[in-house]
VEXDREN-2710 file (C-alpha; in Angstrom, 1 decimal):
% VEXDREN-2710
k/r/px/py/pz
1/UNK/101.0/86.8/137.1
2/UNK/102.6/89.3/139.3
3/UNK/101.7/92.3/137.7
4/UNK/98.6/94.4/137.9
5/UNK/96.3/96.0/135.1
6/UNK/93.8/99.3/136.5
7/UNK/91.8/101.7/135.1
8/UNK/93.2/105.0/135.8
9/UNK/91.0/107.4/133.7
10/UNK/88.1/107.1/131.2
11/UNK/90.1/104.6/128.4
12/UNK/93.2/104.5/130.3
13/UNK/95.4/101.6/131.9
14/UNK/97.9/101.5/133.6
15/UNK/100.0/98.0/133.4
16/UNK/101.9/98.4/136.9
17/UNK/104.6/95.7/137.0
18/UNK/108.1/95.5/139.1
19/UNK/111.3/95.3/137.1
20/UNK/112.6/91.6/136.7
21/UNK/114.5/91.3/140.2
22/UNK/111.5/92.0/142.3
23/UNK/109.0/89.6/140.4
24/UNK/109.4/86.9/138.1
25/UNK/107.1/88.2/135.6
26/UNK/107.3/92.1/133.7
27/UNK/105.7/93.2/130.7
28/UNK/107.9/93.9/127.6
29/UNK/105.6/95.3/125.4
30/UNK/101.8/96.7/124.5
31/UNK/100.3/96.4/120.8
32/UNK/96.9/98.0/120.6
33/UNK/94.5/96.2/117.7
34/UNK/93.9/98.3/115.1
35/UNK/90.4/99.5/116.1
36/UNK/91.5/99.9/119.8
37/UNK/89.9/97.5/121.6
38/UNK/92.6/94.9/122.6
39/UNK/96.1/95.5/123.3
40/UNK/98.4/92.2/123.1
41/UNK/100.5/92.1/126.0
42/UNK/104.1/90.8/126.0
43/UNK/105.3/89.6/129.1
44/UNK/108.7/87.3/130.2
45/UNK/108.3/84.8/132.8
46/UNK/111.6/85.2/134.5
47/UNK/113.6/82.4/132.2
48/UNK/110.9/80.7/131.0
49/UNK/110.3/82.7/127.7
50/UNK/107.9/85.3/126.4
51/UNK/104.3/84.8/126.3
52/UNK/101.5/87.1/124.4
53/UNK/98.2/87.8/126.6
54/UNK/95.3/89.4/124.9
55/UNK/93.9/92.7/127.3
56/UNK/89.8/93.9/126.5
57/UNK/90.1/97.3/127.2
58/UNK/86.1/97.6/127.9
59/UNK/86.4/95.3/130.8
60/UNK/89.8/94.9/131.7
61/UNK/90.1/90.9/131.4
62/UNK/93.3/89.2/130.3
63/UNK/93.3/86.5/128.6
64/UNK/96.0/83.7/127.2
65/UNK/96.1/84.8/123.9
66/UNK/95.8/80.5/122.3
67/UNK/92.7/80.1/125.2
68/UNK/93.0/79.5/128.8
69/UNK/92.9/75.7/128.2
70/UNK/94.8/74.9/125.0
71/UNK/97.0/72.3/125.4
72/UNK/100.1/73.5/123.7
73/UNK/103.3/75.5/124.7
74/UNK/102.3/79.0/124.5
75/UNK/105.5/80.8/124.4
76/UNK/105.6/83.5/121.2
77/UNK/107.2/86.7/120.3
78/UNK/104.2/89.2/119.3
79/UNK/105.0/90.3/115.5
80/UNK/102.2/92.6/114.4
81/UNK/98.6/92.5/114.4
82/UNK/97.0/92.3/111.0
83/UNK/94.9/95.4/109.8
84/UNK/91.6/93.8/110.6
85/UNK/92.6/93.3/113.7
86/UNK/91.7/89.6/113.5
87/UNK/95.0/87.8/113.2
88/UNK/98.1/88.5/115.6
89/UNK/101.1/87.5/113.6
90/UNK/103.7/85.7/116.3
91/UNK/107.2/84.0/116.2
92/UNK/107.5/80.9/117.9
93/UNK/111.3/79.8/120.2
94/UNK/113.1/76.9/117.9
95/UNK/112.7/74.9/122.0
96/UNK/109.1/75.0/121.6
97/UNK/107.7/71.5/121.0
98/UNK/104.3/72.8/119.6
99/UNK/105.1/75.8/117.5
100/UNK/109.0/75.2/117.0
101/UNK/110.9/78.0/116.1
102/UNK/108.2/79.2/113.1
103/UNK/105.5/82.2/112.7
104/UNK/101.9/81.4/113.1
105/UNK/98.6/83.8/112.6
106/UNK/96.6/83.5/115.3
107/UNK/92.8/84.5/116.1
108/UNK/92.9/86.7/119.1
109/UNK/88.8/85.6/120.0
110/UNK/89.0/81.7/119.5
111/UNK/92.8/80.6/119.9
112/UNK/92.7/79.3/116.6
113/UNK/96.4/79.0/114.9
114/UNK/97.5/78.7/111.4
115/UNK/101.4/78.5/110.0
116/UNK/103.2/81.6/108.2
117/UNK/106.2/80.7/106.0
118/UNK/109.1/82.2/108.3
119/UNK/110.9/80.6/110.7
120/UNK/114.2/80.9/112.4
121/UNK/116.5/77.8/113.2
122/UNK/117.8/79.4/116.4
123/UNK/116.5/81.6/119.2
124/UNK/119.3/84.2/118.8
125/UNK/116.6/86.6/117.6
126/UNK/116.9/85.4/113.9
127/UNK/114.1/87.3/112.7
128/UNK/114.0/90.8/113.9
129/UNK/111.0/92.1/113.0
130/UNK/107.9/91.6/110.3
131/UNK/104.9/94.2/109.5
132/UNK/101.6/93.7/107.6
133/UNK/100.9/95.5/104.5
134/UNK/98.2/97.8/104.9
135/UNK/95.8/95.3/102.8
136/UNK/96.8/92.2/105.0
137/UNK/98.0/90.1/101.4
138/UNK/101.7/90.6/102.4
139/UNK/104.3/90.4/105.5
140/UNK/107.4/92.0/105.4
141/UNK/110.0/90.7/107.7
142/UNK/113.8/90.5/108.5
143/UNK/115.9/88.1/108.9
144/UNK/119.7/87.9/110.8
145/UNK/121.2/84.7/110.8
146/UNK/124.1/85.2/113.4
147/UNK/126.0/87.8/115.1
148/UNK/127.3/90.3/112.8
149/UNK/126.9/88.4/109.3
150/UNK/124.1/90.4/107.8
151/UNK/120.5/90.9/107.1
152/UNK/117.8/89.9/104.4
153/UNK/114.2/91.5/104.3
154/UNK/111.8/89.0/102.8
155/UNK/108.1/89.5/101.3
156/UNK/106.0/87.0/101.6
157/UNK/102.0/86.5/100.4
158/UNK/99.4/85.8/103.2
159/UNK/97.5/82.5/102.3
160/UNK/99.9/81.8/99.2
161/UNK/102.2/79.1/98.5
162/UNK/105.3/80.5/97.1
163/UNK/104.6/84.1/96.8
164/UNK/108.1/84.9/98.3
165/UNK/110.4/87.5/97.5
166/UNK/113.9/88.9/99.0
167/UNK/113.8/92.4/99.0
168/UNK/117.4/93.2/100.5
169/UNK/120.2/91.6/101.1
170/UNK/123.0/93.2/103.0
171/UNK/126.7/90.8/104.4
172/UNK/127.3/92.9/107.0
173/UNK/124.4/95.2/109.2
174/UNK/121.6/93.6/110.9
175/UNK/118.2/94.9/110.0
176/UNK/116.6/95.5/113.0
177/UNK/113.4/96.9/112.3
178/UNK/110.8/97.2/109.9
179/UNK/108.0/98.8/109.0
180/UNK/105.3/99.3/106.3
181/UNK/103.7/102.5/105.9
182/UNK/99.7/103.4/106.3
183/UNK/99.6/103.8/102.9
184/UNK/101.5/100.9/101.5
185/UNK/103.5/103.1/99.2
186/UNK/107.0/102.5/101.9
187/UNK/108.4/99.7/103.9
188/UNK/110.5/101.6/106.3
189/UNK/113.2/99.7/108.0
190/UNK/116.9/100.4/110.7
191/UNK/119.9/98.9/110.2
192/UNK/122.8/99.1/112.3
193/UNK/126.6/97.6/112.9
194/UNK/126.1/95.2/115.8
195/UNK/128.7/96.9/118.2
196/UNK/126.8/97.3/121.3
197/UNK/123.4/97.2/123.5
198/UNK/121.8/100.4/121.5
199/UNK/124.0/102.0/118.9
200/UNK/123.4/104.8/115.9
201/UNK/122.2/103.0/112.9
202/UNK/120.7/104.1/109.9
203/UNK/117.0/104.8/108.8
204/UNK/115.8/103.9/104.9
205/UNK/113.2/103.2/103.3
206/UNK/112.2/101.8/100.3
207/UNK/109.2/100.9/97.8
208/UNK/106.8/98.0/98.2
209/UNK/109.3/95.9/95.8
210/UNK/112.0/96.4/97.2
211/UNK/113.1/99.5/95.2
212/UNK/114.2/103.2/94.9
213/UNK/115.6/102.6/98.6
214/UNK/116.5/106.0/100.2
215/UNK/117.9/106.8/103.5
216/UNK/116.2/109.1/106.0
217/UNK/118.3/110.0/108.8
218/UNK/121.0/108.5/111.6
219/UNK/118.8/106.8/114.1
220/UNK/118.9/104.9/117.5
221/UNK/118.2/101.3/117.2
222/UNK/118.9/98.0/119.1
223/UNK/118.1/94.4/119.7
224/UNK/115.0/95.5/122.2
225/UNK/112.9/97.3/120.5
226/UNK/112.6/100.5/122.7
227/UNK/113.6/102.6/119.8
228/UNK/111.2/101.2/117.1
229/UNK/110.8/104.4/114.5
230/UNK/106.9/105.2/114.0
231/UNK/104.9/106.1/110.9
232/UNK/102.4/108.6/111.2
233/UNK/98.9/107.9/110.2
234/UNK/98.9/109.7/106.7
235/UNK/102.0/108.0/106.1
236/UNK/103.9/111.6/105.6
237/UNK/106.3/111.6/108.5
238/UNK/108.2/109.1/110.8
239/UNK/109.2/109.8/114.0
240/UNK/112.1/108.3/116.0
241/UNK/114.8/108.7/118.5
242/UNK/118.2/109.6/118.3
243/UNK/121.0/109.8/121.1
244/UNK/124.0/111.9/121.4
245/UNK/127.2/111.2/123.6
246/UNK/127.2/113.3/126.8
247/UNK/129.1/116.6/126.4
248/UNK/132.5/117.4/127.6
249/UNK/132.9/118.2/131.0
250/UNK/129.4/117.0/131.8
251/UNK/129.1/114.7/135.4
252/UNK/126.8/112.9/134.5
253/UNK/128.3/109.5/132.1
254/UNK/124.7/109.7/130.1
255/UNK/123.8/110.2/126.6
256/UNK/121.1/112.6/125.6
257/UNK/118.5/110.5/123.4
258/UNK/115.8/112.9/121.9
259/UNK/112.9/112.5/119.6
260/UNK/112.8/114.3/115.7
261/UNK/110.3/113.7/113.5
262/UNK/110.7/113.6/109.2
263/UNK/109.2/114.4/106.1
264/UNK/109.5/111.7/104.0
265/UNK/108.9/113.6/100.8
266/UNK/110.7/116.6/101.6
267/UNK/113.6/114.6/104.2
268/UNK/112.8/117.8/107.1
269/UNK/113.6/116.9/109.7
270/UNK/112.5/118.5/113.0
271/UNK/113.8/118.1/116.8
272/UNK/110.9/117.4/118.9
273/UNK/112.7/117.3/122.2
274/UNK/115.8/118.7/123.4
275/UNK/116.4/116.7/126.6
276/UNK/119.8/116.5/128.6
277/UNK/121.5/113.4/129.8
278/UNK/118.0/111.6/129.5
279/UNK/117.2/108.4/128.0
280/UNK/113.6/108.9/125.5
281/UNK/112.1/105.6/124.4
282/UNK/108.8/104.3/122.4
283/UNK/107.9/107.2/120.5
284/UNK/104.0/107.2/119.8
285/UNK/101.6/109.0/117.1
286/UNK/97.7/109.8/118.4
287/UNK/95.4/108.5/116.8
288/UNK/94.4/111.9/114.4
289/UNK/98.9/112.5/113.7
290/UNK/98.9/115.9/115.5
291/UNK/101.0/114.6/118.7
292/UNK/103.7/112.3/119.9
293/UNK/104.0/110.5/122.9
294/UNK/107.0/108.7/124.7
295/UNK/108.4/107.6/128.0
296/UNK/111.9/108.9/130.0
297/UNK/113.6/108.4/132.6
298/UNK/113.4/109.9/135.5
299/UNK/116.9/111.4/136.4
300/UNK/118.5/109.2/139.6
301/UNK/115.5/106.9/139.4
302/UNK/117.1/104.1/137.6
303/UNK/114.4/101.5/136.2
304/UNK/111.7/104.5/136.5
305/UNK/110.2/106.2/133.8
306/UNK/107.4/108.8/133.4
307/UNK/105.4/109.3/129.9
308/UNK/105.3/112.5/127.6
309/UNK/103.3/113.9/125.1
310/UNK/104.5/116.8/122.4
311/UNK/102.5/118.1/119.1
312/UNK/104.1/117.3/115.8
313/UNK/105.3/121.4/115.6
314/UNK/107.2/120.6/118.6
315/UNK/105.2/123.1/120.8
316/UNK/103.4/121.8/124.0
317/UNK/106.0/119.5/125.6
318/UNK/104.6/117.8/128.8
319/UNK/104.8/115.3/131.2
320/UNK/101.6/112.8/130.9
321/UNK/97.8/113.8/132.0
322/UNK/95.3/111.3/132.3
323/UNK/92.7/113.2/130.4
324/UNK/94.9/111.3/126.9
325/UNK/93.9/107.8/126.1
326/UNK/97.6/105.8/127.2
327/UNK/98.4/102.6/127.9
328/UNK/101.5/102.9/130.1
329/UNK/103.9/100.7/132.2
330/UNK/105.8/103.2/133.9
331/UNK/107.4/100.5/136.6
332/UNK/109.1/98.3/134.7
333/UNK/112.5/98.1/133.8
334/UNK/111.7/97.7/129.8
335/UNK/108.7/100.9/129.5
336/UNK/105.8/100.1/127.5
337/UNK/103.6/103.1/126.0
338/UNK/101.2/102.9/123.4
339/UNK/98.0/105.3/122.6
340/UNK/94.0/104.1/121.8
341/UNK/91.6/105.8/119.7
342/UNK/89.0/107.0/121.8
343/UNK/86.0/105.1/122.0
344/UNK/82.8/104.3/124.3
345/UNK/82.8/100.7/126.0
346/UNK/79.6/100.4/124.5
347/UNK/81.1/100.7/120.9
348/UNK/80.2/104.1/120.2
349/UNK/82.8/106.3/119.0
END
């Protein structure tokens, strides 16, 4: 692999990697385990596919996330971890001879795989997304079949045969994301009109079953995941990122994409940022809810982005110190953020 993992500070990485056209590998996304102490690692190698490598964050190793020597195809979209942190829930390609276009639970310490009733009968990103339940009994996922011909969010139960249950069906959006709260009260989820590369969609969310849905907000959304709204850890607010069309008269041809942050009981909403012909991607709770972090770009630095950090009350804006505990990627072309709980390498918190 051409990229590079370092410590940089006490509990913090850096993922360096070059964008696409200088290397034929780059990272396109970092899932810390629940407890902190792996991060799944999506990378693309060049046109081969996506693979998912497991990182130990007390020693640094990487490690194929089916074993070094299994002898399967190993390329898999990462889904979501489970909330033991002993399953990683991945999709995957319909060209892949051993897991052929289907989900699969996999153990992150032995390789070990087992099947997940979802699968996809194309690799046009047919299922868009899927998140545990906070209990680990259910997956909630959704499902496009084609360009611009709907969406469907399913339920299914975890280690049951025909515990399945459609949740929403919509003929024209595509559901992009979704996303079930701390609590398990909410499923989250985006939906948008598929009109171009990131667009303003919607946010909503709605109960366990499927019910008393509700929308949130306008929001940013699109088929790469850099926009992915956020539950906070007490399940009260989500945050998320929402772009504006330059201003008139402006020189620079740049939207202004800024994060807000909402009640979901109250629906108040509150403007975190208030950035200027900037992109703002992968918003980030801590660990304890008080802060959020997220990467932009760096004006006339295209493919370069540098991390921020701002508390819930919108006070305290800054760039990135390394006294926080981040996992960054601030080289490549898709950034990658995401923040540990603090922890000794020796297990002590």
């Amino acid at each position: 692999m051409d990229s590079t993992t370092s410590i940089i500070a006490s509990s913090v990485y850096r993922v360096d990697t070059p964008v696409l056209w200088r290397s034929r590998v780059y990272f396109e996304g970092l899932h810390p385990s629940p407890d902190g102490r792996q991060v799944a690692i999506s990378w693309v190698y060049g046109e081969g596919g996506t693979f998912v490598s497991i990182l130990n964050v007390n020693d640094g190793t990487l490690t194929s996330l089916f074993g070094e020597k299994a002898a399967i195809d190993q390329r898999a979209e990462f889904l979501d971890w489970s909330p033991k942190g002993d399953r990683i829930l991945v999709l995957g390609g319909i060209d892949n001879p051993d897991l052929g276009g289907k989900a699969w639970l996999v153990d992150p310490d032995t390789g070990q795989y087992t099947p997940v009733d979802i699968s996809q009968a194309s690799d046009a990103r047919q299922i868009t997304s899927a998140s545990f339940s906070p209990d680990g009994q259910a997956i909630v996922y959704a499902k496009s079949d084609c360009y611009q011909c709907g969406s469907e969010i399913w339920r299914i139960s975890v280690g049951q045969q025909g515990g399945k249950q459609l949740l929403l069906q919509d003929p024209v959006v595509r559901v992009e994301d979704v996303l079930w709260s701390p609590d398990g009260r909410y499923i989250a989820f985006t939906q948008w009109r598929e009109t171009a590369e990131f667009a303003t969609g919607e946010l909503w969310i709605m109960d366990s079953q499927g019910d008393a849905r509700r929308f949130l907000s306008p929001v940013t959304t699109s088929y790469y995941k850099r926009f992915m709204p956020v539950w906070s850890p007490d399940s009260r607010n989500i945050a998320f990122v929402l772009g504006e069309e330059p201003q008139s008269g402006t020189q620079v041809n740049e939207p202004s994409f800024n994060v807000y942050i909402m009640d979901v009981s109250t629906g108040e909403t509150r403007q975190l940022t208030h950035f200027q012909n900037i992109r703002v991607f992968e918003p980030i709770f801590s660990p304890d809810g008080s802060k959020v972090a997220f990467v932009v770009t760096i004006s006339g630095m295209p493919g370069q982005f540098e991390p921020w950090v701002v508390a819930v009350d919108g006070r305290g804006l800054r760039r990135f110190d390394e006294r926080a505990s981040l996992i960054l990627n601030t080289r490549s072309a898709s950034p990658a953020i995401a923040w540990l709980p603090e922890f000794s390498p020796g297990g002590e918190r």
